[in-house]
C-alpha positions as CSV (number, residue, x, y, z in Angstrom):
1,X,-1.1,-54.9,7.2
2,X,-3.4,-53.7,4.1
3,X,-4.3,-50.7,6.0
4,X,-1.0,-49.6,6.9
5,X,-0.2,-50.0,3.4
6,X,-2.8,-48.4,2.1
7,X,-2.8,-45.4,5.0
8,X,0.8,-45.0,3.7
9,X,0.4,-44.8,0.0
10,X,-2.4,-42.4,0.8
11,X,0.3,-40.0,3.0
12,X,2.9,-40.7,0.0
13,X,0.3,-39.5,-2.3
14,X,-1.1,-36.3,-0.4
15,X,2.4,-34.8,0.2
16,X,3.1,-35.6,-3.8
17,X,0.4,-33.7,-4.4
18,X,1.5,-30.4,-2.2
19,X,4.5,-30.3,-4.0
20,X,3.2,-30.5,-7.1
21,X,0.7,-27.7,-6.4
22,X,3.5,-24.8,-6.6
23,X,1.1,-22.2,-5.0
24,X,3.1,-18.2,-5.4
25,X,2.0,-14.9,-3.9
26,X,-0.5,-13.0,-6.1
27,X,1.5,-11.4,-8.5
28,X,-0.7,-8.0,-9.2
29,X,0.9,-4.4,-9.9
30,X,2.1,-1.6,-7.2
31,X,-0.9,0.8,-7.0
32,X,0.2,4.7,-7.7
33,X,0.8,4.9,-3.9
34,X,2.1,2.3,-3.0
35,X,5.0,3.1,-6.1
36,X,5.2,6.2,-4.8
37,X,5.8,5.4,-1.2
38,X,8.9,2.8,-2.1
39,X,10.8,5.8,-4.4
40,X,10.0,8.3,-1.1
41,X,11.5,4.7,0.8
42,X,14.8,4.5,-1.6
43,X,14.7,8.8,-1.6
44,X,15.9,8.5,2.2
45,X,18.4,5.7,2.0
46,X,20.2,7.5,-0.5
47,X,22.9,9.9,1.1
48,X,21.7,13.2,-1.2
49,X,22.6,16.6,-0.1
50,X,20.2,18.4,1.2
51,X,19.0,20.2,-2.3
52,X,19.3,17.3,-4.2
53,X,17.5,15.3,-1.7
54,X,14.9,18.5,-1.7
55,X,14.7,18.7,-5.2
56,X,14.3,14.8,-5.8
57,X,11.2,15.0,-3.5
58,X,9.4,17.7,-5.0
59,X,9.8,15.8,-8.3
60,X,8.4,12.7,-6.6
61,X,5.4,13.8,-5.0
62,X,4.9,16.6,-8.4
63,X,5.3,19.6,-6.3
64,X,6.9,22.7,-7.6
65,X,10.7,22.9,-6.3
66,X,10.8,24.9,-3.2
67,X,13.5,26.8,-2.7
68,X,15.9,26.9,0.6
69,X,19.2,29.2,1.0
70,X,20.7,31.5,2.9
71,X,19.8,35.1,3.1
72,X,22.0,38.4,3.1
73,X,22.2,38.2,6.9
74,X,23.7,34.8,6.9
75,X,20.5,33.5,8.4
76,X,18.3,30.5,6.6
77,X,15.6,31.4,4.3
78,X,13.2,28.8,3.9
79,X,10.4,31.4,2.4
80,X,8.7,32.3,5.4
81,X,7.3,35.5,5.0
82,X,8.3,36.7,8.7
83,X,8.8,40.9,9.0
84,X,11.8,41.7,12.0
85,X,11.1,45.0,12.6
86,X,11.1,46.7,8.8
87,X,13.7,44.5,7.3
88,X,12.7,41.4,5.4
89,X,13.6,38.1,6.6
């Protein structure tokens, strides 16, 4: 009977013990990237147009705003330097 007792109190005592012992996650800062790679994350589940979405990126990543529009011929410019037989793309 003493060692059921005392196998008991010693179970009792050890779970005590692992609740007491609140262990948490490392709590440590988002590197640069890893920052960087959640805004790009919450960039795309946003529902931007396609300019704002362009423009919010460039800012992100620090690249100079590239920009997209339509030409005269109706046809999309996206700054490729492309010659169709003498007239500029």
């Amino acid at each position: 009977m003493k060692t059921v007792t005392a196998t008991l109190l010693l179970l009792t005592l050890s779970v005590l013990a692992g609740c007491a012992s609140h262990v948490s996650p490392e709590l440590r800062p988002y590197t640069a990237e890893e920052t960087r790679e959640l805004a790009m994350e919450a960039l795309n589940r946003r529902g931007l147009s396609f300019d704002e979405y362009h423009a919010k990126k460039a800012e992100l990543l620090g690249q100079p705003q590239k920009t997209f529009g339509f030409d005269k011929q109706g046809e999309m410019n996206a700054e490729r330097a492309v010659q169709l037989h003498g007239r500029p793309s």
